[in-house]
N, C-alpha and C positions, 0 to 999 in steps of 0.2 A: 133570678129564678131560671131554671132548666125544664124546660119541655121537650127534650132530647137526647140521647145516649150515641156522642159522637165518639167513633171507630178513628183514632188515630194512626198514622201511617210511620213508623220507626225513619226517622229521615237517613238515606243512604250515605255511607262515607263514599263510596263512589257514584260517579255522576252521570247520567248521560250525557254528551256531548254533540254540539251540531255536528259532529262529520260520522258519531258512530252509525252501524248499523245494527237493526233490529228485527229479529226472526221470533215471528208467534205462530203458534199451533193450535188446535183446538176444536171447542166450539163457536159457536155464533158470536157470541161474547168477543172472542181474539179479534174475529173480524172489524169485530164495532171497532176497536181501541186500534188496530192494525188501521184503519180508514182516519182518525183521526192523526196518526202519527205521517200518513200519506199529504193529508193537508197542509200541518204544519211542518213538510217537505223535508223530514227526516228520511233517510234510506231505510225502506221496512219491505219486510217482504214476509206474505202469511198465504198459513194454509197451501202447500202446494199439493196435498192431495185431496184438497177442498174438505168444509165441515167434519168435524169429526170428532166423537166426546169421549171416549174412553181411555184409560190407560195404555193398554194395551197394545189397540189401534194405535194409536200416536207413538208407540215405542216401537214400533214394526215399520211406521214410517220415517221415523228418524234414522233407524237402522237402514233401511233401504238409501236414504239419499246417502247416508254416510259410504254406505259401498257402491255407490251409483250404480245400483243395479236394477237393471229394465225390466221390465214387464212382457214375459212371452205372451202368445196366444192359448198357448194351456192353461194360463192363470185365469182367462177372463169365462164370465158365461153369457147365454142369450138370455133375454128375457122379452117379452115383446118387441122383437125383432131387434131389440137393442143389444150390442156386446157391452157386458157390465165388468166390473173391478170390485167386486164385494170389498176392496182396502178403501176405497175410493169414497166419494158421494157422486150423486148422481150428475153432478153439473158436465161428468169425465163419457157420459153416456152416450154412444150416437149409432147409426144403423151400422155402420161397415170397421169392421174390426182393425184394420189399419188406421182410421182415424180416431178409434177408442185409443189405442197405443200411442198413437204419437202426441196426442193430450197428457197423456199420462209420461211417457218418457219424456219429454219437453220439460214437462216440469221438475224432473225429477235432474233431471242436468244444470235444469235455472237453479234449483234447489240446494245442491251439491254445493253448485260454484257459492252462492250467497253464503252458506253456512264457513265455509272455509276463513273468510272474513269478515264473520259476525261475534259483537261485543257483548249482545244482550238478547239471551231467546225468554220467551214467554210462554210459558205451556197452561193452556186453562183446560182442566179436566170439565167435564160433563154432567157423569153418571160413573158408575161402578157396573152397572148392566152392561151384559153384552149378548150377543145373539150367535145361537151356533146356527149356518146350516148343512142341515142335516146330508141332502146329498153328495156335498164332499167332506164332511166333517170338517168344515174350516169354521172360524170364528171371525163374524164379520163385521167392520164397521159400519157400513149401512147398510141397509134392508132393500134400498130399491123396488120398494114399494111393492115388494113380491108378494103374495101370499105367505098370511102366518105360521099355515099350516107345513111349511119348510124350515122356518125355523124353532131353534130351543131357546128359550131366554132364561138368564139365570145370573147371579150374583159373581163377581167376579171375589176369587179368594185374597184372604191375605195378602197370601205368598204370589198368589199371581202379579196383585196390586205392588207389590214390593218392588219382585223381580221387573217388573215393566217398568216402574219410576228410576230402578237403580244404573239399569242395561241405560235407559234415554239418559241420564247423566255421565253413563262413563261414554259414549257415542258424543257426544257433543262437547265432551271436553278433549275429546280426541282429535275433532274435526275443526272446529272453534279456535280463536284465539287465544290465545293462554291463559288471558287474564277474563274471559267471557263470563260472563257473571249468570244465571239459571235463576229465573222469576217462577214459582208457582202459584197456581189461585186457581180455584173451584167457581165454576161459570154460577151465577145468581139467578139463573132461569130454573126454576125448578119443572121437574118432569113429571105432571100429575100425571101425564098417563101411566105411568106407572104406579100410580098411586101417593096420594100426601107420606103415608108412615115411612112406605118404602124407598119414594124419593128420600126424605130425611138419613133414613139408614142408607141409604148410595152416597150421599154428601158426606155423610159421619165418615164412611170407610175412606172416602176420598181423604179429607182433611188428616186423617189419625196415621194414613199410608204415609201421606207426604210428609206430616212432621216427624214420624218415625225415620223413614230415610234422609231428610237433609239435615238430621240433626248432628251438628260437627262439621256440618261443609261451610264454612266461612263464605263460598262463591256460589250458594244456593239461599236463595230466601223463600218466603211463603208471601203474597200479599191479600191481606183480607177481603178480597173484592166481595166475597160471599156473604160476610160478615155486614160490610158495608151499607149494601143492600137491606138485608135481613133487620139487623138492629140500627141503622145510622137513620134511614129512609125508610122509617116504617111506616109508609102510607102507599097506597095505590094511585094518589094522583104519579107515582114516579113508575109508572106502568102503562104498557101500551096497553091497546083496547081487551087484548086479551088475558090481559092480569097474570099476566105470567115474564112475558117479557119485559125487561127495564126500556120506558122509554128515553128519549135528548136528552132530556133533564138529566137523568138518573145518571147514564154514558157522562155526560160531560162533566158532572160532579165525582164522579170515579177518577175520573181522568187528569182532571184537574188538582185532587187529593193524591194522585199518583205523581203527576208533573211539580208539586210542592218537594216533597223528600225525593225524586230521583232524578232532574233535569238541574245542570249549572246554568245558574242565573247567565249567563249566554244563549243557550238554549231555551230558557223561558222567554227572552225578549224575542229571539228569531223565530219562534211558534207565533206569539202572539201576534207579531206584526206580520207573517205570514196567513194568518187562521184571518185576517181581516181584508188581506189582497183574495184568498179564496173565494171568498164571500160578495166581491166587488166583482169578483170574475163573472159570477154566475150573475151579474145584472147583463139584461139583453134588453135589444131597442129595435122598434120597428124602420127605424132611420139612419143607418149607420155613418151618413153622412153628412149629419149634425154636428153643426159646428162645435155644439157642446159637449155631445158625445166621445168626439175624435178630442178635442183634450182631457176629457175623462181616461180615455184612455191611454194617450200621451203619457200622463202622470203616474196610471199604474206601472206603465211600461216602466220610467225610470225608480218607483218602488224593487220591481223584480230585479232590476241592474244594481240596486244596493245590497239588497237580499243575497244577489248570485256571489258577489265581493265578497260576503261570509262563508262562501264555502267550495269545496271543488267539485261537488256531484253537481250537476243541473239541476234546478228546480223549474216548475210551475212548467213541464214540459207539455206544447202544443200539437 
């Protein structure tokens, strides 16, 4: 008997492999899964213009690292004494506008070079909203906690949604490897504040955008992480306190259904034997020179000199 309606993952003909690397974009969500792939000491590199949910947004920033193009001082504004990046989220925020810039350009050079030889990007959409503001009539990715009464919020169209999914696939197929393969998936957080109905219709348009454009691209796929969520794990114990985010559980059961159909069994054993040196890492002692400590650690030591053998980036850097 079934007491559960399990979301199957289409197993990939191609595979990830320990030496690819791995570029995600997004919302919160990319981070979680970007943070797990960081553990088990895969090359990934996420979010270089921090948080970010919409279409749009994320196709304006692909476009930008694709033409490594900087960020002047006209682009940014003040806001409580802060110089902001409306492209940006707010982690790029600081008092003195040279040091806004060079957070933001830094990244955008790491960014570049990464994507140049990258195998597998991850794009997790958000929302379909976006916020115009009004004093320069730009459209922003974040708010930066300004006053509402600046900006317009409003449904992003179709054709916007289109044109944004279609421009970040030909930008990245351009930039990318040849054979770079293009993951899509709609973050599982849903956005009450916008409301339950309207969240639902922002996910619908997301979902109906994406399959409408990748359909025919053999090197783009959809992965149901939304779905997963919604119908696989449909209980709240798989939610943090605030019933909206997925919590561990939830993340690592995503991830784990992801790392089934998309890692070669090489890469699943090098995760898992790494995901348990992580974890040994993070034991700390008030006695570091305990006898039994120091061959604890001895022995992790020669775990990471096995692990390194498997690969030519460095791992478990200190």
């Amino acid at each position: 008997m079934k007491f559960r309606t399990e979301v199957i993952l289409r197993e990939s003909v191609k595979k990830i492999e320990v030496e690819d690397k791995i570029f995600s974009i997004g919302s919160c969500f990319a981070s979680e899964i970007s943070d797990l792939f960081l553990q088990g000491q895969l090359q990934s590199a996420n979010n270089p213009f921090g948080t970010i949910f919409n279409p749009f947004s994320i196709n304006n920033a692909i476009k930008r690292l694709h033409d490594s193009e900087f960020y002047e001082e006209e682009e940014l504004i003040t806001f409580n004494d802060d110089y902001i990046s409306l492209d940006h989220h707010t982690s790029f925020d600081t008092r003195y506008i040279h040091k806004t810039l060079d957070k933001i350009n830094t990244k955008i050079v790491e960014g570049n070079y990464f994507l140049q030889d990258t195998n597998w990007v991850i794009i997790t959409y958000g929302t379909s909203f976006i916020y115009e503001f009004i004093p320069k009539q730009k459209l922003a990715a974040n708010c930066h906690k300004i006053p509402q009464k600046f900006f317009k919020k409003r449904l992003l169209t179709y054709q916007e949604l289109s044109e944004s999914i279609y421009n970040t696939i030909l930008n990245l197929k351009d930039i990318c490897n040849d054979d770079v393969q293009i993951l899509f998936t709609v973050s599982p957080v849903r956005h009450t504040k916008d409301g339950m109905t309207e969240n639902q219709l922002s996910k619908s348009k997301l979902i109906t955008s994406i399959h409408e454009m990748i359909d025919g691209l053999d090197y783009c796929h959809y992965l149901p992480v939304y779905e997963i969520l919604m119908d696989d794990l449909r209980d709240y114990r798989f939610y943090k306190e605030d019933m909206i985010h997925p919590n561990n559980q939830a993340i690592n059961y995503i991830f784990d259904k992801f790392g089934e159909a998309y890692f070669s069994d090489e890469t699943k054993e090098f995760i898992k034997e790494n995901f348990k040196i992580y974890t040994a890492l993070e034991h700390r002692t008030n006695d570091e020179k305990d006898p039994k400590y120091i061959e604890f650690r001895e022995k992790l030591s020669k775990r990471i000199e096995v692990q390194q053998q498997k690969v030519k980036h460095s791992i478990f850097k200190v």
